[in-house]
C-alpha positions as CSV (number, residue, x, y, z in Angstrom):
1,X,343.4,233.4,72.3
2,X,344.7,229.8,73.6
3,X,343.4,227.0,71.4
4,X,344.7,223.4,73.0
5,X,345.2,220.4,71.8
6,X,346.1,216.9,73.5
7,X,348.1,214.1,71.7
8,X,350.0,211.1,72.5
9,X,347.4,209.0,74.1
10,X,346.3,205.4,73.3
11,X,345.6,202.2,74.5
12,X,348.6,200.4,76.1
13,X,349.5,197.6,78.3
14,X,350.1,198.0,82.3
15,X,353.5,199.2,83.0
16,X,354.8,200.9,80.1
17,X,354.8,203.9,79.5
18,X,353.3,207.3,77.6
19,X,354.2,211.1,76.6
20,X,351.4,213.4,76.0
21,X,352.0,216.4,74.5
22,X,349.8,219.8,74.2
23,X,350.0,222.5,71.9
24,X,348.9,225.8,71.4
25,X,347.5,226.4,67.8
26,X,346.9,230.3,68.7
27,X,348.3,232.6,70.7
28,X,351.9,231.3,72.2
29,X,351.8,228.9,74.8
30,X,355.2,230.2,76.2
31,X,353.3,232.9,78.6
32,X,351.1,230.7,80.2
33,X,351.4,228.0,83.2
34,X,349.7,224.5,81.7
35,X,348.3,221.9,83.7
36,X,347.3,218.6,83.1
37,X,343.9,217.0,84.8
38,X,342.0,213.6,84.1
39,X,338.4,212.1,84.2
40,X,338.2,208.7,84.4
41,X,334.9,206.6,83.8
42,X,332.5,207.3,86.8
43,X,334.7,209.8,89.0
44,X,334.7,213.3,89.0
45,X,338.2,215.0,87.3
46,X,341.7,215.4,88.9
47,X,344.2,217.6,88.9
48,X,347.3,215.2,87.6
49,X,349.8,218.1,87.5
50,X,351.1,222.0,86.4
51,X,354.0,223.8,85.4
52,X,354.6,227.4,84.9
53,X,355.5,229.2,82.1
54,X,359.2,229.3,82.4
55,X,359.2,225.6,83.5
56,X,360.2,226.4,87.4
57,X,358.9,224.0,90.0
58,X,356.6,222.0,88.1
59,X,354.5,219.9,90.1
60,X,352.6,216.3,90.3
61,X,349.9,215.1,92.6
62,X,350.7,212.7,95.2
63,X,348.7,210.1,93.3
64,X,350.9,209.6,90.8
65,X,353.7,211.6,92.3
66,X,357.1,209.2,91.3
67,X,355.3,207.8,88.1
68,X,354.2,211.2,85.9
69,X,356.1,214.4,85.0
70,X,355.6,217.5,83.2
71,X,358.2,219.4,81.4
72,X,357.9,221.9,78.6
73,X,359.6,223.4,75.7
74,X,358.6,226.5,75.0
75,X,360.5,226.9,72.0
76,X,358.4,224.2,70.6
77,X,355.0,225.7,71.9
78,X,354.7,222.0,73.7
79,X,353.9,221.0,77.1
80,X,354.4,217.2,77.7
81,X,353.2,214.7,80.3
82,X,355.5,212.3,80.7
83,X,353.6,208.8,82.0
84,X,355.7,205.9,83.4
85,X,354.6,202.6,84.8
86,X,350.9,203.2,83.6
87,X,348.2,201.2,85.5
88,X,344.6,200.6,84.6
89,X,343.8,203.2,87.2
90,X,345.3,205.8,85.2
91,X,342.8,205.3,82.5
92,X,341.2,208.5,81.9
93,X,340.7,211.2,79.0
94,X,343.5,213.5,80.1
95,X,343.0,217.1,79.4
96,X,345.6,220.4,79.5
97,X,344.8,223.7,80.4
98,X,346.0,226.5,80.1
99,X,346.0,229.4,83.2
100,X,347.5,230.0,86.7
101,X,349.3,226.7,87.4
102,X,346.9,225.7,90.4
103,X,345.5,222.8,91.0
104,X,342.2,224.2,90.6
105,X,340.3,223.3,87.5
106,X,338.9,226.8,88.3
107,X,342.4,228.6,87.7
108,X,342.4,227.5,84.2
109,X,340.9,229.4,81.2
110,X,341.7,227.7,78.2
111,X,341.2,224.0,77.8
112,X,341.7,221.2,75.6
113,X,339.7,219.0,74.0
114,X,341.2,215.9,75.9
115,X,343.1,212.7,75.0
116,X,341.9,209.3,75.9
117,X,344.7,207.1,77.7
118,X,343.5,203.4,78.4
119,X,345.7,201.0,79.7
120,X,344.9,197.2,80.1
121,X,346.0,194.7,82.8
């Protein structure tokens, strides 16, 4: 079994920047696709973005399409969500999941606990 967990968050100022990283303290990460999604206070969670498990075509949601990536290293059992330019809008707890590589929170069986990312104007 997949057990996730989410690091690398904080509380930052506007426009710099943040790497989370998730890890796999079970079963190897390497077979799976990971996504990334987010809750932020009073809204319902997004999906943020997913890659699969050999790294091809990972994508990043329009929203913060230019701003975020995801890249992974499978020979570290890591995922990483690289964050650029954050803005308070992007403060959220972020979570990763592990599954399909959709969007869809649905697609996704194992998830992390989730990492709190608050950035200040």
């Amino acid at each position: 079994q997949v057990q996730l967990v989410e690091s690398g968050g904080g509380l930052v100022q506007a426009g710099v920047s943040l790497t989370l990283s998730c890890t796999s303290s079970g079963r190897t990460l390497s077979t799976y696709a990971v996504g990334w999604f987010r809750q932020a206070p009073g809204k319902e969670q997004e999906f943020v973005a997913a890659i699969s498990a050999s790294g091809f075509s990972p994508f990043v949601t329009n929203s913060v399409r230019g701003r975020f990536s995801i890249s992974r290293d499978n020979a570290l059992n890591t995922v990483y969500l690289q964050m650029n330019m954050l803005q308070p809008e992007d403060t959220a707890v972020y979570f990763c999941a592990a599954g399909l590589g959709t969007a869809l929170a649905k697609d996704y069986r194992y998830w992390g606990q989730g990492n709190q990312v608050t950035v200040s104007s």
